[in-house]
Steps between C-alpha positions, in 0.01 A plus 500: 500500500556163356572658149831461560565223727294256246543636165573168283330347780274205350369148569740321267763704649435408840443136481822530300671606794358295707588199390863660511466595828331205679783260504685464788884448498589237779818633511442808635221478735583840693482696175203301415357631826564877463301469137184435598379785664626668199303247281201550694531895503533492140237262432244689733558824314389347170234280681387887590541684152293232337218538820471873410509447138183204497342735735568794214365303221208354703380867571585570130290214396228576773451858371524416132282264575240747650526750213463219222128422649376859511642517160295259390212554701507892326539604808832706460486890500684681189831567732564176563439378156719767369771427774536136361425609162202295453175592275130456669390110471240461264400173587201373704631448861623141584329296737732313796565202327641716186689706719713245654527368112629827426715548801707154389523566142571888566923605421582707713317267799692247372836614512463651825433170602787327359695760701308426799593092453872581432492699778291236748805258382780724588358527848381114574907442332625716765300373783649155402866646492416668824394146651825316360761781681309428804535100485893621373576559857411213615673265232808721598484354838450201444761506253720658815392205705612220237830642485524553831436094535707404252805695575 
C-alpha cells in the first residue's frame, strides 16, 4: 500500500521538508490556513508508514532473535537449519550471561536493531511534527488577532 505513496520516503527527506514547510507566510494567512490540514494529513501518513515499519522490524528482530538462541542452544531441527542455511553448532551451549553477550555482538541482531532505532526516530520525529501543526493553528489565530488589532 504505501509502496507507492512513500517510495523515496526517508527521515532526512522529511525533516527536509519540514523545515520547508513549517514557516508561515504572514501575508497570506487564509492560504496559510487551508495548508495545514494538508500538512497534518501528510505528516500523519508518514508518522503511520514508519509505525508499521518499527513494528515490522521489531517482529523481525523478535523472531530472529528466537531462532538465534535455539541455534545456539542446538536446539534447531535440520529444516530450519537448512532453511537459513546454517550448519549444526558444535559448541558447548552458552549459559544466560553468554547469551545476551552473544545476542549484542551477533550481525544480523545488530543491524536489525539499527533499523529498529532509525525507525523509533522516524516515529518520535513525526510525533513532534504532528505536535507543531497542532500548536500551527493556534499561532495562526493569534496571528489573525494581531492583525486584526493593528489594522
Amino acid at each position: 500500500m504505501w509502496g507507492d505513496l512513500m517510495a523515496g520516503i526517508n527521515l532526512e527527506t522529511v525533516l527536509s521538508e519540514w523545515r520547508a514547510e513549517n514557516t508561515i507566510n504572514s501575508a497570506t494567512l487564509n492560504l496559510e490556513l487551508t495548508r495545514t490540514p494538508l500538512m497534518h494529513s501528510k505528516y500523519l501518513d508518514i508518522y503511520v508508514f514508519f509505525k508499521a515499519k518499527l513494528s515490522a522490524e521489531e517482529k523481525k528482530y523478535n523472531r530472529m532473535k528466537w531462532q538465534k538462541e535455539k541455534y545456539w542452544r542446538g536446539e534447531m531441527s535440520a529444516e530450519e537449519l537448512q532453511e537459513f542455511g546454517w550448519s549444526q553448532w558444535q559448541r558447548l551451549k552458552p549459559t544466560a550471561q553468554d547469551l545476551g553477550r552473544m545476542f549484542e555482538s551477533d550481525r544480523e541482531l545488530t543491524d536489525i536493531e539499527e533499523k529498529l532505532k532509525y525507525y523509533k526516530t522516524g516515529v518520535a520525529a513525526c510525533e513532534y511534527i504532528l505536535k507543531a501543526i497542532q500548536s500551527r493553528e493556534f499561532t495562526l489565530k493569534t496571528l489573525f488577532e494581531y492583525q486584526k488589532f493593528t489594522g
